[in-house]
C-alpha positions as CSV (number, residue, x, y, z in Angstrom):
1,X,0.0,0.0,0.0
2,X,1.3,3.4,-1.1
3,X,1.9,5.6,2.0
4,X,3.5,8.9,-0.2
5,X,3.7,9.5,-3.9
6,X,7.2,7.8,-3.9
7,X,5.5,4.8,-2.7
8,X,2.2,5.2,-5.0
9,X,5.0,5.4,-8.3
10,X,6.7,1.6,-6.6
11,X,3.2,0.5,-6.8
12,X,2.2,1.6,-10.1
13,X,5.6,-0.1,-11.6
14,X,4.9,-3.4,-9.9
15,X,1.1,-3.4,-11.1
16,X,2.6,-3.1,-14.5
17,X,5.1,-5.3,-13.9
18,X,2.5,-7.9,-12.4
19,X,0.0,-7.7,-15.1
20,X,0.5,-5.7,-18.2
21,X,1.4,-2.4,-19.1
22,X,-2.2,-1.5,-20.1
23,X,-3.5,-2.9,-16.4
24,X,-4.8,1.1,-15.4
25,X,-6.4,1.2,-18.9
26,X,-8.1,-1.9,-18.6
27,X,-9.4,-1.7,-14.6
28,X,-10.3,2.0,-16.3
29,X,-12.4,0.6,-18.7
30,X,-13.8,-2.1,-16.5
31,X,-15.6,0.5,-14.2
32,X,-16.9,2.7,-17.0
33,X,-18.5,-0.6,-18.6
34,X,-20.0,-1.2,-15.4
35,X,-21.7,2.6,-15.2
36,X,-25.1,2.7,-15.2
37,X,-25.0,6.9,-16.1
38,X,-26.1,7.7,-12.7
39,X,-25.4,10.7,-10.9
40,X,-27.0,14.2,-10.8
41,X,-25.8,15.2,-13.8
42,X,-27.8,12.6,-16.2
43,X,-30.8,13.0,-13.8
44,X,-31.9,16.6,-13.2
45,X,-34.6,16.2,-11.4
46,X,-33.4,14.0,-9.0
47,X,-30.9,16.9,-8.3
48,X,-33.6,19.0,-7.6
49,X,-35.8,16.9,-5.4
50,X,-32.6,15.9,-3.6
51,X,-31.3,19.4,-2.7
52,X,-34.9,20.2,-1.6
53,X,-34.7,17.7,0.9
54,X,-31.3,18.7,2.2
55,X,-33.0,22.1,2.7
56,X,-35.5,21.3,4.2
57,X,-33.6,19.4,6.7
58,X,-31.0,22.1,7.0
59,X,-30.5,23.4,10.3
60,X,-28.4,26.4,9.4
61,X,-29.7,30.2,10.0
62,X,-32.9,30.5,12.4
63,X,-33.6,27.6,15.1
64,X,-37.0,26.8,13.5
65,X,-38.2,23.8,13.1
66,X,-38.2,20.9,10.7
67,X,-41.2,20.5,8.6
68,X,-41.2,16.4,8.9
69,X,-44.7,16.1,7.1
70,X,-42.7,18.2,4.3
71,X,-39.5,15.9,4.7
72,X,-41.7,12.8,4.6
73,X,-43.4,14.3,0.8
74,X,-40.1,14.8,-0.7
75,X,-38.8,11.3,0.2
76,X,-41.6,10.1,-1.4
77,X,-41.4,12.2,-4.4
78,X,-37.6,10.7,-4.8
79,X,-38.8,7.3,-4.4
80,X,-41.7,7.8,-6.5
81,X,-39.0,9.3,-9.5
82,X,-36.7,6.2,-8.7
83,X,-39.6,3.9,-10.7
């Protein structure tokens, strides 16, 4: 295990020594076979009803309190999208 970047470049050379020059390339391509294109960027609105639930459960500015019955809709509005 690589503890600095002197150790991280051993590592790398033994990889490639171990299994192929092209081993990063091919573990690289590995994962982005496996993507499903998830994230917030290929899903807008599940973006949006995500960041309103982390506002809504913010507790930064004013001491008021949480909505829950408001909490409890948007959860179910993410679920709900999820399908």
């Amino acid at each position: 295990m690589a503890g600095s970047k002197i150790g991280g470049l051993k590592a790398a050379i033994k990889n490639k020594e171990k299994y192929g020059f092209d081993f990063y390339r091919r573990i690289g391509a590995l994962g982005g076979k496996k993507s499903r294109g998830g994230g917030f960027a290929y899903d807008t609105e599940m973006a949006r009803l995500a960041g309103r639930l982390g506002g809504l459960k913010s507790r930064r500015g004013d001491a008021t309190p949480v909505d829950n019955d408001a909490v409890e809709s948007a959860k179910q509005q993410i679920k709900l999208h999820r399908r």
